[in-house]
C-alpha positions as CSV (number, residue, x, y, z in Angstrom):
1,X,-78.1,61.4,13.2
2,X,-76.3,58.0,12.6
3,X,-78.0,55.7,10.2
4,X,-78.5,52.2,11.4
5,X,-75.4,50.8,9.0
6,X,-72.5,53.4,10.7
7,X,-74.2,52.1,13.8
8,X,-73.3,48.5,12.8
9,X,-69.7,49.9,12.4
10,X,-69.4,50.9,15.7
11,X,-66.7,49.2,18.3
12,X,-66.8,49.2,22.0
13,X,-64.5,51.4,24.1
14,X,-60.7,50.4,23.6
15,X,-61.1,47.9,20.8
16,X,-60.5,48.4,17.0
17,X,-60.0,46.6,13.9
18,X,-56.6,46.4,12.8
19,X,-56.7,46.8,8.5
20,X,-53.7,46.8,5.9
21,X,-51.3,47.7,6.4
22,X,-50.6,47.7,9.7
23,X,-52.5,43.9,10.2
24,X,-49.6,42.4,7.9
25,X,-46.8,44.6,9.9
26,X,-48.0,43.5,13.0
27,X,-47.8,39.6,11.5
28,X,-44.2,40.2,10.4
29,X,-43.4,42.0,13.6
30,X,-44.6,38.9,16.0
31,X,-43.1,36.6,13.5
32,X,-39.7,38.2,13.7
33,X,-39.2,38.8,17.6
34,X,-40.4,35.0,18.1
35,X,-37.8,33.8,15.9
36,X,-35.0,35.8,17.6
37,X,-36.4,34.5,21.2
38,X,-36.0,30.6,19.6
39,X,-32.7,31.4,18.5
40,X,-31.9,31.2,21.6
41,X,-33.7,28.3,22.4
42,X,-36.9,30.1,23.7
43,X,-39.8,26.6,23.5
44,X,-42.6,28.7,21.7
45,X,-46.0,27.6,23.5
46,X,-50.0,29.2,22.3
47,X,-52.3,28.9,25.8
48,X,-56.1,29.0,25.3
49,X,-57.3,32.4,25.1
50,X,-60.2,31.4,27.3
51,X,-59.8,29.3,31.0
52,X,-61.8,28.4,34.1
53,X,-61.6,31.3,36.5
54,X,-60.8,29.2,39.2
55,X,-57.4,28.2,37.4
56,X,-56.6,31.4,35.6
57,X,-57.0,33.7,38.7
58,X,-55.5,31.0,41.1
59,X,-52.5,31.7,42.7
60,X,-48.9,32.8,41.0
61,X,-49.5,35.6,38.8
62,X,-53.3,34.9,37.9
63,X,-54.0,36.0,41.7
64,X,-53.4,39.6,41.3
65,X,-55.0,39.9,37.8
66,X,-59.2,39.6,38.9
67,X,-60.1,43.2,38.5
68,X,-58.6,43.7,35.1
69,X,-60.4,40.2,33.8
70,X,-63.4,39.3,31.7
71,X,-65.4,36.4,32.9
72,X,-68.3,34.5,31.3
73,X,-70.2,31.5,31.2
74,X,-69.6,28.3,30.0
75,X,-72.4,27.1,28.3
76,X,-70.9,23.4,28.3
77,X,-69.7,22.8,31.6
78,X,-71.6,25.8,33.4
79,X,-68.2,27.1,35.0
80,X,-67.3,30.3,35.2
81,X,-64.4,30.8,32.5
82,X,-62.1,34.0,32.9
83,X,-60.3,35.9,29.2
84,X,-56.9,36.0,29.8
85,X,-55.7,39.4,30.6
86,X,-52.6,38.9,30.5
87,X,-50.3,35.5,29.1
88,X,-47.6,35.3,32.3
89,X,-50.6,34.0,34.4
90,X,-50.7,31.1,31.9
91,X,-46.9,30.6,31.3
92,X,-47.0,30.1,34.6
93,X,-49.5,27.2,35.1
94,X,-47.5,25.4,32.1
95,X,-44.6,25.5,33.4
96,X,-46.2,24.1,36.8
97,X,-48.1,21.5,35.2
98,X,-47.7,20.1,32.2
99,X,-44.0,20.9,31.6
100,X,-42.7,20.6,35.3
101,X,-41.0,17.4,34.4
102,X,-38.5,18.9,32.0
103,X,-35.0,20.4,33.2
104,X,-34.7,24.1,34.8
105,X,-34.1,26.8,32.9
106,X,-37.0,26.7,31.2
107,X,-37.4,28.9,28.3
108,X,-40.4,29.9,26.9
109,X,-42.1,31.7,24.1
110,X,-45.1,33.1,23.0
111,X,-47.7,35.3,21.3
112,X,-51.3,35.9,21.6
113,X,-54.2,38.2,22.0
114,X,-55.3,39.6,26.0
115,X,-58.2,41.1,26.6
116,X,-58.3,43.8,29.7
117,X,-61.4,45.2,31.2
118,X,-60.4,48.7,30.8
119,X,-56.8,50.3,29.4
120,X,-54.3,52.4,31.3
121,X,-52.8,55.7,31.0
122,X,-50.6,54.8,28.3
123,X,-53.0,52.9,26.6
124,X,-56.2,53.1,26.1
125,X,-56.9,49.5,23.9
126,X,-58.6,47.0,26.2
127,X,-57.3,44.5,23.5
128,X,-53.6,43.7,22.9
129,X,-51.7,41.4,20.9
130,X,-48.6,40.3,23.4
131,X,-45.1,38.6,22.6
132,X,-42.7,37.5,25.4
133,X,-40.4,35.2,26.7
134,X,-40.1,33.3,30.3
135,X,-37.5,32.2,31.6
136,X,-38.4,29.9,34.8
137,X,-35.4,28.5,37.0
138,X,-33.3,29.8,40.1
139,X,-33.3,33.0,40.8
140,X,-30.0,34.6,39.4
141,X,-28.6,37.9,38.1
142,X,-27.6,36.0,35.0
143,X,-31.5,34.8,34.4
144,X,-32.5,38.8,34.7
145,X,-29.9,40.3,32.5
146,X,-30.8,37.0,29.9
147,X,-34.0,37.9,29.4
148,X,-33.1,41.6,29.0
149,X,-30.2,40.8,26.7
150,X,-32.4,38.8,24.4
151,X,-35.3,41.4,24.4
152,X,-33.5,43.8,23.1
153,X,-32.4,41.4,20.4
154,X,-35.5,41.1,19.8
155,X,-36.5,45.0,19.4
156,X,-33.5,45.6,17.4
157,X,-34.6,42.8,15.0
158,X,-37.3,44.9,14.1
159,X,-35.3,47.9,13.6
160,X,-36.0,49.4,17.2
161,X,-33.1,51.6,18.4
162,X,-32.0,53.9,21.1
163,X,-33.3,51.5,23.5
164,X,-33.5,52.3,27.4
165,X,-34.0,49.8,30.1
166,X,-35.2,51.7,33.3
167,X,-34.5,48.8,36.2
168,X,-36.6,49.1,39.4
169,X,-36.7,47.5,43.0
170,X,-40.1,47.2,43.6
171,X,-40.8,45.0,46.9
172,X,-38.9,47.8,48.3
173,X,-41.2,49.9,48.8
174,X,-43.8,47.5,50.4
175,X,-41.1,46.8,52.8
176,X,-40.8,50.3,53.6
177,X,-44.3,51.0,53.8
178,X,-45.1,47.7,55.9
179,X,-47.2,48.6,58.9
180,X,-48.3,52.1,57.7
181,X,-52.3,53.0,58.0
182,X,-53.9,52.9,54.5
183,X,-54.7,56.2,54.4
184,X,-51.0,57.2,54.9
185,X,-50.1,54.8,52.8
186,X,-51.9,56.3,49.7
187,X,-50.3,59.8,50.5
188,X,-47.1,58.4,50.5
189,X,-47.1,56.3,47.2
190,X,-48.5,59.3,45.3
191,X,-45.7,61.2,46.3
192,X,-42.9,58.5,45.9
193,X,-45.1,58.3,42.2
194,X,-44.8,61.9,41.3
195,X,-41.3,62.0,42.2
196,X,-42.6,64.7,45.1
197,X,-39.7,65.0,48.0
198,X,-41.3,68.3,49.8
199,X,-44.2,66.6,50.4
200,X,-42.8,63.4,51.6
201,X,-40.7,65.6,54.1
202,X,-44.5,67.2,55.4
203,X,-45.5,63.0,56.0
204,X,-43.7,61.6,59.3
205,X,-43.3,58.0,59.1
206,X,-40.7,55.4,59.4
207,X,-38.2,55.0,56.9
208,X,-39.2,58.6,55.2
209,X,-35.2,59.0,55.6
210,X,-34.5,56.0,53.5
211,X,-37.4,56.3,51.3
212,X,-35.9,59.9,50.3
213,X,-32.2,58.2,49.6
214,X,-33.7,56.0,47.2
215,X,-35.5,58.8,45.6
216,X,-32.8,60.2,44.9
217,X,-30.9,57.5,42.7
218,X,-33.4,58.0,40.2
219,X,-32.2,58.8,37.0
220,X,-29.3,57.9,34.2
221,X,-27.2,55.1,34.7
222,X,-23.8,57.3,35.3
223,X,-25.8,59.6,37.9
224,X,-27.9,56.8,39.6
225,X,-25.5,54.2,40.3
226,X,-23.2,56.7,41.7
227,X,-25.6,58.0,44.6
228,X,-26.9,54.3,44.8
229,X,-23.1,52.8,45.4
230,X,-22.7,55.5,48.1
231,X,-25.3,54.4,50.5
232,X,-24.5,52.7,53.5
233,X,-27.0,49.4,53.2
234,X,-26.9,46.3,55.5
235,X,-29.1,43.6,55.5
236,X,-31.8,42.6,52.4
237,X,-31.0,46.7,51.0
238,X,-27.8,45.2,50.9
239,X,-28.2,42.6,48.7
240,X,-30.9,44.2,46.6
241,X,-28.5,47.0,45.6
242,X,-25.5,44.4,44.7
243,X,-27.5,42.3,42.7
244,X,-28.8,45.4,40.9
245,X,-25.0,46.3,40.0
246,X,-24.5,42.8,39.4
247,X,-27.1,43.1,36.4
248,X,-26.2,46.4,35.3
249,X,-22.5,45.1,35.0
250,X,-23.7,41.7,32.5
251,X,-25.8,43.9,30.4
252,X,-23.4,46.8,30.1
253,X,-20.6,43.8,29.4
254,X,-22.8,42.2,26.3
255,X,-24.8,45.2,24.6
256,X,-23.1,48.6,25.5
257,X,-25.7,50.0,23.2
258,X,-28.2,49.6,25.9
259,X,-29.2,52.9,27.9
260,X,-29.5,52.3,30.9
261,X,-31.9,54.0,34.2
262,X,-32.7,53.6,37.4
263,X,-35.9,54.2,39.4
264,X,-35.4,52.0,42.4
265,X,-38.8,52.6,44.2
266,X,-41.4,52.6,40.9
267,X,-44.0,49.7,41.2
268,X,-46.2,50.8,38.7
269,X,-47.5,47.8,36.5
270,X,-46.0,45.2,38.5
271,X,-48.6,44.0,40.6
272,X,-47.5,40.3,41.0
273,X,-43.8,40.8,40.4
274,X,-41.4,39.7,43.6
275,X,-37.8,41.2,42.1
276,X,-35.9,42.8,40.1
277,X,-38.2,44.6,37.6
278,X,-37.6,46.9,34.1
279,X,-39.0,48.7,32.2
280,X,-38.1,49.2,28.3
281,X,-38.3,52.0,25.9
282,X,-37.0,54.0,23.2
283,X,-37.2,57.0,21.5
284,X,-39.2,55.8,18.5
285,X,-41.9,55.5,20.6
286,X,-44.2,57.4,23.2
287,X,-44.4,55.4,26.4
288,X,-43.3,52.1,27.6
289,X,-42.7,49.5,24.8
290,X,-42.1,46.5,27.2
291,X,-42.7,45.2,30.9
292,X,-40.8,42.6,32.5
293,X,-39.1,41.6,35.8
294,X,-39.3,38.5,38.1
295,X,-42.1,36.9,39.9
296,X,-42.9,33.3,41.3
297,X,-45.0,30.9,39.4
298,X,-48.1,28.8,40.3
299,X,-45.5,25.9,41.9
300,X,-43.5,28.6,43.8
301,X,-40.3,28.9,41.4
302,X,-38.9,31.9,40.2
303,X,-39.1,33.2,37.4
304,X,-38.2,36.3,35.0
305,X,-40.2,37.4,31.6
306,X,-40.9,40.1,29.5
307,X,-43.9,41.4,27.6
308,X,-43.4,43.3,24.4
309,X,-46.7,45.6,23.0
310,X,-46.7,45.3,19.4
311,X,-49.6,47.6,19.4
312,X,-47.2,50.2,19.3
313,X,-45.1,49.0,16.7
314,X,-48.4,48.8,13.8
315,X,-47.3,51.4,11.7
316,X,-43.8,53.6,11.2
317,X,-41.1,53.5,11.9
318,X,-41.4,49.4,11.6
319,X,-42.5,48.5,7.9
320,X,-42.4,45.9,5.4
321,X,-41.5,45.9,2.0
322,X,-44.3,45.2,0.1
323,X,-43.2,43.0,-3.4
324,X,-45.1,45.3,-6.2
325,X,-47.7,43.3,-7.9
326,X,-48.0,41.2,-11.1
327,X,-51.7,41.4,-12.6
328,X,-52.8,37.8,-14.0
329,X,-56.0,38.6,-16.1
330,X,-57.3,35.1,-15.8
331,X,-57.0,32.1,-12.9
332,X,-54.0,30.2,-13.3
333,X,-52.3,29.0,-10.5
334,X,-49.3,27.5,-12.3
335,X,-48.5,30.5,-13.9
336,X,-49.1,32.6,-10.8
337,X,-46.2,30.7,-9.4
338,X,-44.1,31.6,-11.9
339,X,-44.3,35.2,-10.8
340,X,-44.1,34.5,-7.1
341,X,-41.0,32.7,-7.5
342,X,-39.5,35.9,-9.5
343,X,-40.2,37.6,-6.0
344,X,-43.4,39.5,-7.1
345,X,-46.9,39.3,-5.9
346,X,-50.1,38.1,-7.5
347,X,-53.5,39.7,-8.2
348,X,-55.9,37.7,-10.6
349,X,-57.8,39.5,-12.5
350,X,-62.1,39.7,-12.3
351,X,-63.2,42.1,-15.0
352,X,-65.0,40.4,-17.8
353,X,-65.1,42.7,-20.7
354,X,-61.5,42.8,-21.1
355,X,-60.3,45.9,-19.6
356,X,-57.4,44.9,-18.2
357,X,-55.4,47.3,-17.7
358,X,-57.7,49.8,-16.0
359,X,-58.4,47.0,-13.8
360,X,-54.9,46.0,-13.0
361,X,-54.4,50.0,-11.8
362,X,-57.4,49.9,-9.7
363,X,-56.1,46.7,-7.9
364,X,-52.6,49.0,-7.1
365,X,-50.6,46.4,-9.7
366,X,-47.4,47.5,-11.1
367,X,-47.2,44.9,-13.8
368,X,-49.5,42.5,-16.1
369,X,-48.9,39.7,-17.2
370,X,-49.0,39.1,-21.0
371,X,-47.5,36.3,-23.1
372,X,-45.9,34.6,-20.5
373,X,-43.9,37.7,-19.8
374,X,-44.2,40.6,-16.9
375,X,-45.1,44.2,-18.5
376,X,-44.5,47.6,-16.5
377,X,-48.2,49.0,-16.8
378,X,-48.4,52.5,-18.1
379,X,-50.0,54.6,-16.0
């Protein structure tokens, strides 16, 4: 049976408190990607994390996002307000409202809590803390590979390595697919999803031919490109697959450290995305560590971001140093600073019958401080 006070300690489905350590790594991990995004001049920007509905879930990004969103009541105004699910929908109002007046590119920054009404497969949290970067201006290869360049900056600042971006064509499928029954539809995604030719061979359908050429491109950036260049494209294929090898070429040029993939045909997670798409992840990690790719905003302007999860990064292989502690029996701010300036931290002391140094071990200190000085404990 579970007493009343484990009840109280009880969370909903897909949320959970974040303690120490991994509450000051995730701090120092948002802290350190932003800087590296305003390096290069990335305009860091905080949204609300509440908005009316009506503007959140408007058009541009918001539009797709309804089923994933929290609503509620506003008590003040009674209009229905929507909890962000995800920060693009409001980068993208920003940049449509109050910022339109300023020159294009626009490069933004930001970090911030989203709440999602339930997780996916590769992750269950309904709450996560994002970081990301927008880049809003005419549609170029040179906007793309930016904000995949500076990204992955931004991972290697926290010591992320092997890094993989897996680039993806999206809006080709729904051109392939335009016109096909629903029910066909469905058949044909989960295949294309599962990576299943022989089944896709058993569906007849326009464009099945086609759809199977792509297929095979999947894969590592040697293999992939090669079966990719060897198509005979006109038309919009045409250009998609150029400006694919257009951004393949930049990125390779600036950061040969980058691995790089293709999976021209997955759409998975990019619900209101309109390009050129990716994908990032490494081998630290299980799963997908970022999401990006190009979409159009609220006034109709392109634009290319990414999202980076720093859920995953909470714990190892990303740390801190911690500075060992100084234990200051009494309050004293003054000489508190002293320590802090010698690169330590502070712990003041609480225990009234002078035990200090069983006290200072309990608190995790290293040192105490006696007679102006900083003593190793014994323990």
């Amino acid at each position: 049976m579970i007493s009343s006070s484990s009840k109280k300690g009880l969370l909903p489905a897909g949320l959970s408190d974040i303690l120490y350590p991994d509450a000051r790594i995730q701090a120092k991990t948002i802290e350190n990607l932003l800087d590296v995004f305003s390096n290069y001049g990335y305009m860091r920007v905080k949204p609300p994390l509440v908005e009316y509905e009506d503007s959140l879930l408007s058009d541009g990004p918001g539009a797709v996002l309804k089923d994933s969103t929290f609503r509620i009541m506003d008590p003040l105004s009674q209009r229905m307000m929507a909890l962000r699910s995800d920060v693009t929908a409001q980068i993208s109002r920003i940049a449509s409202t109050r910022l339109s007046h300023l020159p294009r590119p626009l490069r933004l920054s930001y970090s911030g809590d989203v709440l999602r009404v339930k997780g996916d497969s590769f992750n269950s949290e309904r709450q996560k803390t994002q970081v990301g970067a927008e880049l809003i201006g005419p549609k170029s290869e040179l906007i793309d590979s930016e904000i995949i360049l500076v990204c992955s900056q931004s991972l290697k600042s926290i010591n992320i390595r092997n890094i993989t971006v897996d680039l993806n064509l999206p809006f080709l499928r729904d051109l392939f697919l335009d016109g096909i029954e629903n029910s066909l539809k469905e058949k044909i995604n989960e295949a294309i999803d599962r990576k299943d030719s022989q089944t896709l061979k058993k569906l007849k359908f326009n464009n099945l031919d086609i759809i199977l050429k792509f297929m095979e491109c999947t894969g590592n950036y040697e293999n992939g490109i090669k079966k990719l260049s060897e198509l005979k494209l006109d038309g919009i294929l045409l250009q998609a697959r150029e400006y694919l090898l257009k951004v393949i070429n930049i990125i390779k040029e600036n950061d040969n450290s980058i691995n790089i993939s293709i999976d021209p045909l997955e759409n998975r997670g990019f619900k209101y995305h309109t390009g050129l798409t990716f994908t990032i992840f490494s081998e630290m990690f299980k799963g997908e560590i970022v999401k990006g790719g190009s979409y159009n905003t609220l006034s109709g302007e392109t634009a290319t971001g990414c999202t980076i999860y720093t859920e995953k990064f909470n714990s190892s292989p990303v740390s801190y140093q911690q500075n060992d502690l100084v234990y200051i029996p009494y309050l004293n701010m003054m000489e508190a600073d002293k320590v802090i300036k010698k690169g330590f931290g502070v712990v003041f002391g609480s225990n009234l019958k002078n035990n200090f140094d069983k006290e200072a071990t309990e608190l995790k200190c290293k040192y105490i401080w006696k007679n102006n000085t900083i003593v190793k404990l014994k323990y």
